[in-house]
GUDO-709094 format. One record per residue (C-alpha): z, x, y; residue number from 1. Coordinates in Angstrom, 3 decimals, decimal comma. Each point is the difference from the previous one (the first is absolute). Example, Ala and Ser with C-alpha at 12.3 -4.5 7.8 and 13.67 -1.06 7.14 Angstrom:
<recs>
<rec z="7,800" x="12,300" y="-4,500" num="1"/>
<rec z="-0,660" x="1,370" y="3,440" num="2"/>
</recs>
This chain:
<recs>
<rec z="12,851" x="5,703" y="43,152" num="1"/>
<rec z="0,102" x="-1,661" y="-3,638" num="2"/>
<rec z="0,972" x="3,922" y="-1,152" num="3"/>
<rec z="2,180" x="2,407" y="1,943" num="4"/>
<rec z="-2,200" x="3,312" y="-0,345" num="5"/>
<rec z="1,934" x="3,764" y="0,098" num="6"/>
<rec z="-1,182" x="3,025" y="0,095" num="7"/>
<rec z="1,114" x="2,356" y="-2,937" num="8"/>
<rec z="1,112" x="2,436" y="2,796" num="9"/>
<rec z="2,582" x="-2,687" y="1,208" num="10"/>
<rec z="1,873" x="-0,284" y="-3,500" num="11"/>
<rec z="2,662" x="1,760" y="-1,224" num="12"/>
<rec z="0,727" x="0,338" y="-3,781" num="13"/>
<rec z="3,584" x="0,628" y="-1,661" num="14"/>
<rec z="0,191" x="3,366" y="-1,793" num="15"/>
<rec z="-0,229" x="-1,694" y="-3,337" num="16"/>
<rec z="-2,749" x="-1,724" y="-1,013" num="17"/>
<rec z="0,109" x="-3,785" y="-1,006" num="18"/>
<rec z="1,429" x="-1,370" y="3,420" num="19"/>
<rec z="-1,290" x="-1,909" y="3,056" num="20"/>
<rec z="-1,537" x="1,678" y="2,707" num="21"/>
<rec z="1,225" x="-0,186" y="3,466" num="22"/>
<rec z="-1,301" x="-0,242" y="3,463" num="23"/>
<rec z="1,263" x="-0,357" y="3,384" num="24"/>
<rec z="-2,042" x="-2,381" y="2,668" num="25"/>
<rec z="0,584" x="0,053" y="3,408" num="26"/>
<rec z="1,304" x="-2,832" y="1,505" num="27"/>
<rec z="-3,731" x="0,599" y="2,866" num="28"/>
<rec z="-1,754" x="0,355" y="-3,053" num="29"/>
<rec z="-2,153" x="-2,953" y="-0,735" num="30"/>
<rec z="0,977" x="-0,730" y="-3,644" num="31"/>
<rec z="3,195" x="-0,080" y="0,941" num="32"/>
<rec z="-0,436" x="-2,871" y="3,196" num="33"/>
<rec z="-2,234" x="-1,847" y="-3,211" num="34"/>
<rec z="2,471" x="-0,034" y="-1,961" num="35"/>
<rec z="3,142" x="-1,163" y="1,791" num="36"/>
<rec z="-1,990" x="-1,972" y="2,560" num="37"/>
<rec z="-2,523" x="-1,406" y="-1,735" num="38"/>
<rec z="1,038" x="0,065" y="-3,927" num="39"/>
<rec z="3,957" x="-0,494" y="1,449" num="40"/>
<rec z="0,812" x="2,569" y="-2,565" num="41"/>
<rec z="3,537" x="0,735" y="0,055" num="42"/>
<rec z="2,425" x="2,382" y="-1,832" num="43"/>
<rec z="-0,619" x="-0,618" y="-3,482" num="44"/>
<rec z="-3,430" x="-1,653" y="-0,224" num="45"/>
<rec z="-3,067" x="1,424" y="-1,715" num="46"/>
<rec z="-3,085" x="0,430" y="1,134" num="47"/>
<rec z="-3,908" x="0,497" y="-1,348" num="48"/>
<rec z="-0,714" x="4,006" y="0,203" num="49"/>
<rec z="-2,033" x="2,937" y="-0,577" num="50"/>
<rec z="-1,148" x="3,361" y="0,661" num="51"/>
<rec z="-3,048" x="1,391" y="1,316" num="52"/>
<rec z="-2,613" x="0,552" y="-3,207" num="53"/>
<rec z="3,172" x="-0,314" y="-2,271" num="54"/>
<rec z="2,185" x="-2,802" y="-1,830" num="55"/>
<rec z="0,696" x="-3,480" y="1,175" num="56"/>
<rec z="3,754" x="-1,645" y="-0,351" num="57"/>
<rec z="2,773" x="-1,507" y="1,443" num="58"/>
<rec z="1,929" x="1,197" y="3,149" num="59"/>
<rec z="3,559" x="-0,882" y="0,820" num="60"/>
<rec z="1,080" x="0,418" y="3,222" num="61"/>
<rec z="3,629" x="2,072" y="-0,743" num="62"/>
<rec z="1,342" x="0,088" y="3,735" num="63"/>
<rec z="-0,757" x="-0,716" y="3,677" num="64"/>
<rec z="1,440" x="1,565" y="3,305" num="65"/>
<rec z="-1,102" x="0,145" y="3,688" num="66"/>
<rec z="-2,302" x="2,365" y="-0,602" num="67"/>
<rec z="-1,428" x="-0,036" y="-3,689" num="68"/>
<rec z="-0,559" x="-1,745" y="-3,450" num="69"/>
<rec z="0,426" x="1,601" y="-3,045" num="70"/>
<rec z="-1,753" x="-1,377" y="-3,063" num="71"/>
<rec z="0,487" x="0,851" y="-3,376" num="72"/>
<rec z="-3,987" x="-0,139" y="-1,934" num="73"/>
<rec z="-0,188" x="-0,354" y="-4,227" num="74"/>
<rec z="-4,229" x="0,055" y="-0,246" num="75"/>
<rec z="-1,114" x="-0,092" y="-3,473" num="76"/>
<rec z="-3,588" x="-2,386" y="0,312" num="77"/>
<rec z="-3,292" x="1,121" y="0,380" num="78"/>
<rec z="-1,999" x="-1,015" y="2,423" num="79"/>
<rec z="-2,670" x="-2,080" y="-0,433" num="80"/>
<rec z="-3,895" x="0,807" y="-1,087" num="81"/>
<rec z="-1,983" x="1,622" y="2,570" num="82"/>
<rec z="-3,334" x="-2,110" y="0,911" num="83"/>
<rec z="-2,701" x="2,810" y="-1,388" num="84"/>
<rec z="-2,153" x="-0,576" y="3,258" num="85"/>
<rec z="-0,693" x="2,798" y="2,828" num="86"/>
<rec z="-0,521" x="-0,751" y="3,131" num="87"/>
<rec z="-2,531" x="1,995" y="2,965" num="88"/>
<rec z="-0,119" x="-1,754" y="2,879" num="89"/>
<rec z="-0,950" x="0,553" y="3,284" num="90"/>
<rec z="1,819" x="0,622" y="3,466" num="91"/>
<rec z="1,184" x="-2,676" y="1,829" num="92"/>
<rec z="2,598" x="-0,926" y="2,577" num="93"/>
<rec z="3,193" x="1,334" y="-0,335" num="94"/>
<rec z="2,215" x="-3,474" y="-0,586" num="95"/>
<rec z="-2,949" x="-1,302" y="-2,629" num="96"/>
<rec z="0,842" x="3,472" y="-1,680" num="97"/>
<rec z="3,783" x="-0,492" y="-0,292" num="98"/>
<rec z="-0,981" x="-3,713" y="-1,189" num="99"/>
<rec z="-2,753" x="1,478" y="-2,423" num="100"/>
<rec z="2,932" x="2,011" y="-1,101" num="101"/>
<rec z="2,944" x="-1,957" y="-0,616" num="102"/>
<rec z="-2,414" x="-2,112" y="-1,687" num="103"/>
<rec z="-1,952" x="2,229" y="-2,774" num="104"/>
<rec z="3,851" x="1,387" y="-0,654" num="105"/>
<rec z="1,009" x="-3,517" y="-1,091" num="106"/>
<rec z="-3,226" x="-0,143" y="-2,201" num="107"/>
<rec z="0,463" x="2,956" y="-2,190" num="108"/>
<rec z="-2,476" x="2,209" y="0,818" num="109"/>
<rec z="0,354" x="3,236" y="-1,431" num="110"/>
<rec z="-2,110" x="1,918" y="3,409" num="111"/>
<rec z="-1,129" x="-0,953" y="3,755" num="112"/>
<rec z="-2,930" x="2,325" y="1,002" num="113"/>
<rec z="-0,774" x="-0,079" y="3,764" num="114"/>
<rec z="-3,190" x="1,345" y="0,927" num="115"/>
<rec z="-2,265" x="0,441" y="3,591" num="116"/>
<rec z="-2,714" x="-2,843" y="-0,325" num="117"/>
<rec z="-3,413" x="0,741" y="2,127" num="118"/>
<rec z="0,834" x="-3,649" y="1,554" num="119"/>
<rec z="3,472" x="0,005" y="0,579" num="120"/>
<rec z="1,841" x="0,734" y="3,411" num="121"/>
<rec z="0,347" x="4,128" y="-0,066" num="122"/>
<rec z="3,187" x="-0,659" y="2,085" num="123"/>
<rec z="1,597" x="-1,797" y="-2,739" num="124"/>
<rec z="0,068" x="3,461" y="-2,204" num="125"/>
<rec z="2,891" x="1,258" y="2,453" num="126"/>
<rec z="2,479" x="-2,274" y="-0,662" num="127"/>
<rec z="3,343" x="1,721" y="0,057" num="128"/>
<rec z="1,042" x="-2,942" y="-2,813" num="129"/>
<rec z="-0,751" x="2,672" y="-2,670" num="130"/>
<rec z="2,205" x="2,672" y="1,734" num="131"/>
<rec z="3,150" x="-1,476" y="1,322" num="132"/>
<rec z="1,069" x="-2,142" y="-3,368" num="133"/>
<rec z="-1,535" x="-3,222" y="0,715" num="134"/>
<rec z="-2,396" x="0,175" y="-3,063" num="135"/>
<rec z="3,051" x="0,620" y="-2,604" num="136"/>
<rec z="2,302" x="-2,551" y="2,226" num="137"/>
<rec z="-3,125" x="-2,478" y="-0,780" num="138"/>
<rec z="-0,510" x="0,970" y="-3,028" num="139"/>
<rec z="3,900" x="-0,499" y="-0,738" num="140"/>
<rec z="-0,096" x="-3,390" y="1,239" num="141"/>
<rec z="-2,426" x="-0,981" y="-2,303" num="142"/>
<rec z="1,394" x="1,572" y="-2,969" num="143"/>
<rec z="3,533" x="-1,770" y="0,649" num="144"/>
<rec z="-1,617" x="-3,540" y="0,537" num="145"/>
<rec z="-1,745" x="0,285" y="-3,601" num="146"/>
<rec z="3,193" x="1,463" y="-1,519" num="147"/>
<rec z="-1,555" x="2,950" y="-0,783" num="148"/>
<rec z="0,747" x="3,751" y="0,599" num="149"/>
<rec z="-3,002" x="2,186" y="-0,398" num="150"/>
<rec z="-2,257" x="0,259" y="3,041" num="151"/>
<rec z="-4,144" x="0,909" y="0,071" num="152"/>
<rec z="-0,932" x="3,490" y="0,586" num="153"/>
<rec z="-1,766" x="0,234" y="3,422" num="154"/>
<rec z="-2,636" x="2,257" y="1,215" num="155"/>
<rec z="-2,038" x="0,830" y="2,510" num="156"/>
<rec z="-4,060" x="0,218" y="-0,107" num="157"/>
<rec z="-2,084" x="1,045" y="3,031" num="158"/>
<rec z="-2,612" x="-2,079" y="-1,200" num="159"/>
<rec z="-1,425" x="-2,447" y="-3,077" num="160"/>
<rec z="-2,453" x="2,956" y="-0,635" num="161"/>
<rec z="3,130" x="2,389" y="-0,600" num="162"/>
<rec z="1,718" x="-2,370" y="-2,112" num="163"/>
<rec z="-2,956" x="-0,546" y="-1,991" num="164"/>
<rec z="-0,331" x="3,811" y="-0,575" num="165"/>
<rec z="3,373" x="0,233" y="-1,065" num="166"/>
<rec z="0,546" x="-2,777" y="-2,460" num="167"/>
<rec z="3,892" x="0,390" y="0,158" num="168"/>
<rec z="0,000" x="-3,543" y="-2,518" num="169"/>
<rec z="-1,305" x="2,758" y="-2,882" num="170"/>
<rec z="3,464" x="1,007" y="-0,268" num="171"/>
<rec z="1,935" x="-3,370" y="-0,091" num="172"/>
<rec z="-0,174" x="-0,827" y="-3,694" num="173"/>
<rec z="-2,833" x="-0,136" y="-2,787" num="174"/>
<rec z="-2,672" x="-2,169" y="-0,589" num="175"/>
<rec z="-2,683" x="-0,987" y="2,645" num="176"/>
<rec z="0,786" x="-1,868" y="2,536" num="177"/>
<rec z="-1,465" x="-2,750" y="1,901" num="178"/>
<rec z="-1,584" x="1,044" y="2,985" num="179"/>
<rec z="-0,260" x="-2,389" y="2,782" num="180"/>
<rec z="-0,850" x="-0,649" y="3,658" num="181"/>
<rec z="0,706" x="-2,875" y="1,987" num="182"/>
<rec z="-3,109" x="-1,371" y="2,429" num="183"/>
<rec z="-0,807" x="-3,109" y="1,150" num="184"/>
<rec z="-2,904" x="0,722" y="1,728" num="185"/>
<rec z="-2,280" x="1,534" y="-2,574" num="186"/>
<rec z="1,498" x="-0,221" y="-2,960" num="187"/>
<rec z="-1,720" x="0,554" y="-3,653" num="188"/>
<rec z="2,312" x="-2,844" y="-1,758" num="189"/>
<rec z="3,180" x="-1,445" y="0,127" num="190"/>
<rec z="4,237" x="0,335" y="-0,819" num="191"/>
<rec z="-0,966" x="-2,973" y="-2,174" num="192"/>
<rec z="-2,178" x="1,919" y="-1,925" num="193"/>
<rec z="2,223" x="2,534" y="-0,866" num="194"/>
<rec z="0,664" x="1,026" y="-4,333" num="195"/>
<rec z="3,590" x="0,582" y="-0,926" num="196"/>
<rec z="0,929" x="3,800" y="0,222" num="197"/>
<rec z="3,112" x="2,276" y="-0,442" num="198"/>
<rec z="0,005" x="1,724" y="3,663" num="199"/>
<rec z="-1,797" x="-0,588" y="3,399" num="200"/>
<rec z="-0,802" x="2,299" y="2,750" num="201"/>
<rec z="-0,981" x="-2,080" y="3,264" num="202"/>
<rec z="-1,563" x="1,138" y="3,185" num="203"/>
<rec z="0,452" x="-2,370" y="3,048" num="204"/>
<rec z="-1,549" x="0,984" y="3,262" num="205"/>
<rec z="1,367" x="-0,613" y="3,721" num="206"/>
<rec z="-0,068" x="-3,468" y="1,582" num="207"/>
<rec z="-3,877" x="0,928" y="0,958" num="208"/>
<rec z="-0,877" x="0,558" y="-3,016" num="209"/>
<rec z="-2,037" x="2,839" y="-2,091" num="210"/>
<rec z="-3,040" x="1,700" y="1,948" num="211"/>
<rec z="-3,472" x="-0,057" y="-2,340" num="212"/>
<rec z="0,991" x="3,819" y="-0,706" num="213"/>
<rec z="3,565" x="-0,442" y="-1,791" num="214"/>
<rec z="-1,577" x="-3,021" y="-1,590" num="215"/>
<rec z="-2,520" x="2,244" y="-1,510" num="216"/>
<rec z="2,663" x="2,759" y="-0,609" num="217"/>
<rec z="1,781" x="-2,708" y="-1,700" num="218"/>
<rec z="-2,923" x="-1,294" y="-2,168" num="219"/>
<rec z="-0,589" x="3,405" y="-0,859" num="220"/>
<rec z="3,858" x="0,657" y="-1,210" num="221"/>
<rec z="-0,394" x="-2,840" y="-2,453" num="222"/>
<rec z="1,934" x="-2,319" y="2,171" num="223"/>
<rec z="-1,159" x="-3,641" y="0,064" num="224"/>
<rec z="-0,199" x="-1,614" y="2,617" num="225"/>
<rec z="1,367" x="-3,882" y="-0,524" num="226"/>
<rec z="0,713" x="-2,881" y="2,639" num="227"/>
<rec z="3,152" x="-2,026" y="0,883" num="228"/>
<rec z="-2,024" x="-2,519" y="1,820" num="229"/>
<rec z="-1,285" x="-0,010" y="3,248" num="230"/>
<rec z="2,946" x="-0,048" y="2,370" num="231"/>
<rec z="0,499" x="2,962" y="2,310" num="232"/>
<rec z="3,765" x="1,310" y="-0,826" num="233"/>
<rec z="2,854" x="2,530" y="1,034" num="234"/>
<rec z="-0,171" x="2,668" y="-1,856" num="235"/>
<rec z="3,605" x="-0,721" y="-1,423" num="236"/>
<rec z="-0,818" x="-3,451" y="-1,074" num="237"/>
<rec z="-3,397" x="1,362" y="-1,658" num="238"/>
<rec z="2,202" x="2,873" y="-1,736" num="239"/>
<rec z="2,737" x="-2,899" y="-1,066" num="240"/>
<rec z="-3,393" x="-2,260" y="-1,179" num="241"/>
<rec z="-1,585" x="2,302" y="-1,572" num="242"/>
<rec z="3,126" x="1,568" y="-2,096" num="243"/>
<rec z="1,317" x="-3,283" y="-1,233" num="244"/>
<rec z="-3,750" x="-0,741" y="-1,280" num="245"/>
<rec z="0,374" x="3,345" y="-2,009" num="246"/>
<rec z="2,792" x="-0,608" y="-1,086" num="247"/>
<rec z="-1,261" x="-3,325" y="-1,872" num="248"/>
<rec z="-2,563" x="2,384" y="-1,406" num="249"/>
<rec z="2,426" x="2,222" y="-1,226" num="250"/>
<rec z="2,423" x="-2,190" y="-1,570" num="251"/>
<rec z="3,028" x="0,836" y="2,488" num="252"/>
<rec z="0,439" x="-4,057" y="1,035" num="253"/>
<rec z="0,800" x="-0,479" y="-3,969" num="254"/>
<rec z="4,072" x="-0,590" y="-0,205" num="255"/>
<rec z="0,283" x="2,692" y="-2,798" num="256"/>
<rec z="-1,879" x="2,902" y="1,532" num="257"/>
<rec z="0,894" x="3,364" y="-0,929" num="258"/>
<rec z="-0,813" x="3,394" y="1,635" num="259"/>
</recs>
């Protein structure tokens, strides 16, 4: 953990305004075991921290017993830049999920869409990963390796043709975005291609790919459909490949990048 993430639910504030917040770990809880086991944190010391779609700062571990550490929290940064890209991919195993995850958490992205794929494994689609807290506790990790605190929206699609229909990336900000699909097998172009933009929306299918029906439902949303090369990959690493690429387009790899 490079950020010790709360939930605003966990803090406590004094009665007037101006002072630290406060929170109370359990000595089980794993933030606590990171930071006296693996930080060696001790009475005194600081710490990176944050809440949950709030303020980043500086925690300072106040006192520890048998059975708890308290933490005093002053956050007054904000976060960094969300990476203007959403995501729609398709279903696949449950542990390339939770990596798929962690991972678009610690890139930025402002929404995951997962959607039913005509090729995917129908199995995959009941995963209990969405019910029992493993997405956010993925999602989490991710967001505390990159030091940041906001998470990606997630939602569910039955299928590409729903999330097509629905366009949920007309609400995320103005301006038209880039509409993209990954796929290596027939595609119309190439990443490399790509002009500059302000936003991206990117579909990427499941590890089989897209069936000649989504890719027409696809061609006839406006998507284009553009090549990584011709390797066969995950579908995490082709999410991972394919945002970073974007992300060149949209000038998030630039040191002074603003939201």
């Amino acid at each position: 953990m490079n950020l010790i993430l709360f939930e605003a639910g966990e803090l406590s504030w004094p009665e007037h305004s101006g002072g630290p917040a406060h929170v109370s770990l359990s000595r089980r809880d794993t933030r606590a075991a990171h930071l006296l086991k693996v930080l060696r944190k001790k009475e005194g010391d600081g710490f990176d921290a944050g809440v949950v779609d709030g303020k980043l700062g500086v925690g300072t571990i106040v006192e520890t017993s048998a059975a708890a550490v308290r933490c005093s929290l002053e956050l007054d940064t904000a976060p960094p830049p969300r990476t203007p890209v959403r995501l729609a991919a398709g279903f696949s195993r449950p542990i390339q999920l939770r990596r798929m995850f962690r991972d678009m958490a610690s890139l930025g992205l402002s929404a995951i869409d997962l959607a039913g794929t005509e090729l995917g494994e129908k199995s995959y689609r009941d995963t209990k990963l969405l019910d029992d807290g493993g997405a956010r506790a993925a999602l989490l990790e991710g967001a505390a390796q990159a030091r940041d605190t906001r998470l990606p929206k997630l939602a569910l699609y039955p299928s590409l043709a729903v999330w097509l229909a629905a366009r949920p990336w007309d609400g995320d900000a103005a301006g038209r975005p880039m509409l993209v699909a990954a796929d290596n097998v027939t595609p119309a172009g190439s990443f490399a291609g790509l002009e500059h933009g302000d936003r991206a929306v990117l579909a990427v299918g499941s590890e089989r790919g897209w069936s000649g029906a989504e890719r027409e439902l696809l061609d006839r949303a406006g998507f284009r459909r553009l090549s990584m090369g011709s390797r066969a990959l995950r579908t995490e690493t082709a999410c991972t490949a394919a945002v970073i690429l974007l992300m060149e387009k949209l000038g998030c790899l630039q040191e002074n990048c603003r939201e």
